[in-house]
C-alpha positions in Angstrom: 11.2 19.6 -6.3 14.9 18.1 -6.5 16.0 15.7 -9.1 18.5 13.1 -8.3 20.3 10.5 -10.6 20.1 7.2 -9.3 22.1 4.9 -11.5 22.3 4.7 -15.3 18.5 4.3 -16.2 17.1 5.9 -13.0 16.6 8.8 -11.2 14.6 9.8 -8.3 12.3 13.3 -7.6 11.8 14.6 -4.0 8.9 16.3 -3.4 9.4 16.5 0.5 11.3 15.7 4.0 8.1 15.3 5.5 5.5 12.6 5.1 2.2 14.9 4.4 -1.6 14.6 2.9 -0.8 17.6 0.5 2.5 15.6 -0.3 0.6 12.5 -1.4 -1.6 14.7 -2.9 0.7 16.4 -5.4 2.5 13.2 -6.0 -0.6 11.5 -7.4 -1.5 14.6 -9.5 2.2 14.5 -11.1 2.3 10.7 -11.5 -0.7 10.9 -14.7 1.3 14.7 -15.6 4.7 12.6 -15.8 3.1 9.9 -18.4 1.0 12.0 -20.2 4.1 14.1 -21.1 7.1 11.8 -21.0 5.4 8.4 -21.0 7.0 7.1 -24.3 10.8 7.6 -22.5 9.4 5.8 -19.2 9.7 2.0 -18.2 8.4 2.0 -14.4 7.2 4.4 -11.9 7.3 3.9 -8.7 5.8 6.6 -6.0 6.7 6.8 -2.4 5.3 9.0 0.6 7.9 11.8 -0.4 9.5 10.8 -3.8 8.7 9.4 -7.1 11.5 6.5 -8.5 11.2 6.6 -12.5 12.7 3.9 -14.5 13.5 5.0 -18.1 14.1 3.4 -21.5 17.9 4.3 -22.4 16.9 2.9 -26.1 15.2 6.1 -26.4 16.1 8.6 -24.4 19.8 9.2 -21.9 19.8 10.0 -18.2 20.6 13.5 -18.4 18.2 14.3 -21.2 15.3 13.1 -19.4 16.3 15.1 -16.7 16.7 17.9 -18.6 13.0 17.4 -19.6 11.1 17.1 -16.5 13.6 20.2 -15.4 11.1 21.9 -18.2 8.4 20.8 -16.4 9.3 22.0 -13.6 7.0 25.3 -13.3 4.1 23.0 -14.4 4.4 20.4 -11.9 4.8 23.2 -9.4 1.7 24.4 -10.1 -0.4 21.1 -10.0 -2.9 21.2 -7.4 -5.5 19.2 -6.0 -8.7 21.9 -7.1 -11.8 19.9 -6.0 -11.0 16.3 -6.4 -12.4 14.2 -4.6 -11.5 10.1 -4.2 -14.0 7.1 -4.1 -13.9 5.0 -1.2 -12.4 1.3 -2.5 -14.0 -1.3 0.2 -12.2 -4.3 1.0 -13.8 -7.0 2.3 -12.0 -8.3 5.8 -12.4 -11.4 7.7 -10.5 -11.0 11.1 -11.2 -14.4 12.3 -8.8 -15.9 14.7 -7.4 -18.4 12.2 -6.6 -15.4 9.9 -5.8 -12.6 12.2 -2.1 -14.4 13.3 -1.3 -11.3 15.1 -4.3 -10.9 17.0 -2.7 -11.8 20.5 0.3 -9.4 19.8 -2.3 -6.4 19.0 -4.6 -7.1 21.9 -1.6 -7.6 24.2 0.1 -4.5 22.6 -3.0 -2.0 22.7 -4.4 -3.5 26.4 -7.6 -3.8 23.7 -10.0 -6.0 23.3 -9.9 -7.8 19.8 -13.3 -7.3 19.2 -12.5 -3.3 19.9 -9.1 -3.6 17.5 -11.3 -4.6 14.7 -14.1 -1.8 15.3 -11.2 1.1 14.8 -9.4 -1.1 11.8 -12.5 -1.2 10.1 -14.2 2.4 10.6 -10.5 4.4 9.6 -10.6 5.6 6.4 -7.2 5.3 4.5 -5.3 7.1 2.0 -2.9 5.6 -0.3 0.7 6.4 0.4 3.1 5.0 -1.3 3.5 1.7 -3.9 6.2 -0.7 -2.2 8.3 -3.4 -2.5 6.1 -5.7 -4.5 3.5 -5.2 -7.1 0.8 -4.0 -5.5 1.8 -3.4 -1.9 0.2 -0.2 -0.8 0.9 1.7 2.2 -2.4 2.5 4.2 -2.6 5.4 6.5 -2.7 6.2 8.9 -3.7 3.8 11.2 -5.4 4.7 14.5 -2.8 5.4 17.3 -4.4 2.9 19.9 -4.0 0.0 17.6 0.1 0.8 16.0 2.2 -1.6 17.0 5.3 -2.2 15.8 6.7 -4.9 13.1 7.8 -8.6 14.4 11.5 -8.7 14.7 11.8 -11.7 13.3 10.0 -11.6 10.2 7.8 -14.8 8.4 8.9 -17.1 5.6 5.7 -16.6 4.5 2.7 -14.7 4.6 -0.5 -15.9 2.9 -1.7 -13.8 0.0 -4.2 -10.8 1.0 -3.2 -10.5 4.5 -4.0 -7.7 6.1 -1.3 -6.4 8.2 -0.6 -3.1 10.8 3.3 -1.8 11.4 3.6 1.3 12.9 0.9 3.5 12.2 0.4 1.8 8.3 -1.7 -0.7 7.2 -1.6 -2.8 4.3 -2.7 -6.0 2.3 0.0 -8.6 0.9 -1.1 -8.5 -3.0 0.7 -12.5 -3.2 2.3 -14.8 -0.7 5.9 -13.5 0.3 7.7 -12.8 3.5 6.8 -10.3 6.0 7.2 -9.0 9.4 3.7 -6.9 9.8 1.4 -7.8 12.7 -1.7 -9.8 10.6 -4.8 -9.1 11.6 -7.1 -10.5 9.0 -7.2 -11.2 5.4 -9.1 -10.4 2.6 -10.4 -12.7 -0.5 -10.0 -9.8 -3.3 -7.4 -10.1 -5.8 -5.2 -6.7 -5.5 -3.0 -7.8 -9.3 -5.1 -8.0 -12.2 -2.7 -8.4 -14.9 -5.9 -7.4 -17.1 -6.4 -4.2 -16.0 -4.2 -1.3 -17.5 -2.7 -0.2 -13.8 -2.2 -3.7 -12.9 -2.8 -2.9 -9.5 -6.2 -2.4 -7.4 -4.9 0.9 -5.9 -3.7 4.2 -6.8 -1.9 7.0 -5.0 -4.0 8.9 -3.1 -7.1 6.6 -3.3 -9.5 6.2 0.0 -9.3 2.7 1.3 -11.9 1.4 3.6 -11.9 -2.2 5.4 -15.3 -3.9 6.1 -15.5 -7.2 7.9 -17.1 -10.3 6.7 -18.1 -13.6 8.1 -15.9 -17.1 7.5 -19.0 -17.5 4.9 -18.5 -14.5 2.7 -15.0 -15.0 2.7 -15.4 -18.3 1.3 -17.9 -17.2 -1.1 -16.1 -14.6 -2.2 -12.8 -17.0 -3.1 -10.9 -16.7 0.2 -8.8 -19.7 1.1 -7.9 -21.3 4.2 -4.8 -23.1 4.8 -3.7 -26.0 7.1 -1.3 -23.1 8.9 -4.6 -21.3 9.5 -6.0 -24.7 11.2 -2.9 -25.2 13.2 -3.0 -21.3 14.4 -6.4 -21.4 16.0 -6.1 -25.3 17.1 -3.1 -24.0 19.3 -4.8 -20.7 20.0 -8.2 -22.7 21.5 -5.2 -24.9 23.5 
C-alpha cells in the first residue's frame, strides 16, 4: 500500500501495478474500512482497478494528518481479506436491437461474428465491478469475452444516449446519463443506474457481479426505455 499526495485536499492509495481479481477484491473490502474509520474527514471516494482517489474535508482535517491516519491503519488494511463473501448477481435488462446497438456492424465486422452470436457471449459473461469512472455511476465491467473486445471509436460521439451499453477493450459498461463517448454500443438498457435516493447513489459497488439479460423492444418499453429519432434514423439507414 503506497500513499501519494495529490493536491491540497487529495491524495491517492495504490494497492497494485497490476489489474487483478484479488486487487478489486481488497479494494472493495477497504472502501466500507476507510468510512467506517475516517468517514467524518472524507468528502468523495473514488476506487479504480489499482487505486483508491479520496477527497477530504480540509475544514476538518489537513493533508498530511489524514495521511498520517490511514498510515495507522495501515497493518489493518493489510490484513483485510475477502473470508467467504460471496456477491449477488445484479441483472440488467438489455435490448440489443439494431436501432440501439449503434455498434453492432463494427463488432460483427471486428469479431468475423455473427450479431446474434456477439449477444449470446455479452449476455452469458458474468462481470465484476472494477472501478467507478469518470461520471457518477460509470462502472467498469470485466472482463469481456476475448472474441467480442474491440477497441474504442477514434473519433468519439457528441452524444451517447443514457443506459447504453458499450464494449472497449475487454470492458464493458452502461452510460448512467447521456454524455459523450467513444465505446462500441451494443444495446441499451431501461434501468436507472443514479438514484439520488439511495444512500450510495449509484446502482453498483466495487466488486459486485454484473449480469446482462436481453429483452424484447416490448419490455424495454415497458420497463421505461426510450427511443429516439437518432435511433429511427440508425436502423432506417442500416435496412438501406
Amino acid at each position: 500500500m503506497n500513499i501519494q499526495p495529490v493536491n491540497e485536499n487529495t491524495l491517492i492509495i495504490y494497492f497494485s501495478e497490476s489489474i487483478e481479481t484479488a486487487v478489486a477484491d481488497k479494494i472493495a473490502r477497504v472502501i466500507p474500512f476507510l468510512r467506517q474509520h475516517l468517514g467524518s474527514y472524507i468528502i468523495d471516494v473514488i476506487p479504480s482497478y489499482t487505486s483508491i482517489l479520496i477527497t477530504i474535508d480540509l475544514i476538518k482535517i489537513g493533508l498530511r494528518e489524514i495521511i498520517n491516519k490511514i498510515t495507522y491503519f495501515k497493518s489493518y488494511i493489510d490484513a483485510l481479506t475477502i473470508v467467504n463473501e460471496s456477491y449477488n448477481e445484479i441483472i440488467i435488462p438489455v435490448y440489443y436491437g439494431l436501432e440501439v446497438a449503434w455498434d453492432a456492424e463494427n463488432l460483427t465486422r471486428h469479431s468475423s461474428l455473427p450479431f446474434e452470436k456477439i449477444i449470446e457471449i455479452h449476455s452469458t459473461t458474468v462481470y465484476r465491478v472494477y472501478a467507478i469512472g469518470f461520471a457518477p455511476g460509470f462502472a467498469y465491467l470485466g472482463n469481456t469475452d476475448p472474441r467480442i473486445a474491440i477497441p474504442r471509436q477514434s473519433t468519439p460521439r457528441m452524444k451517447v444516449p443514457a443506459g447504453s451499453v458499450a464494449i472497449a477493450d475487454q470492458q464493458t459498461a452502461i452510460y448512467p446519463r447521456e454524455s459523450p463517448g467513444g465505446w462500441q454500443i451494443i444495446g441499451r438498457t431501461p434501468i436507472e443506474l443514479i438514484d439520488y435516493q439511495r444512500e450510495n447513489l449509484c446502482l453498483f459497488e466495487m466488486g459486485a457481479l454484473i449480469r446482462f439479460q436481453p429483452i424484447t423492444k416490448e419490455k424495454f418499453i415497458s420497463l421505461g426505455g426510450i427511443l429516439n429519432t437518432s435511433d429511427s434514423n440508425l436502423i432506417s439507414s442500416t435496412k438501406g
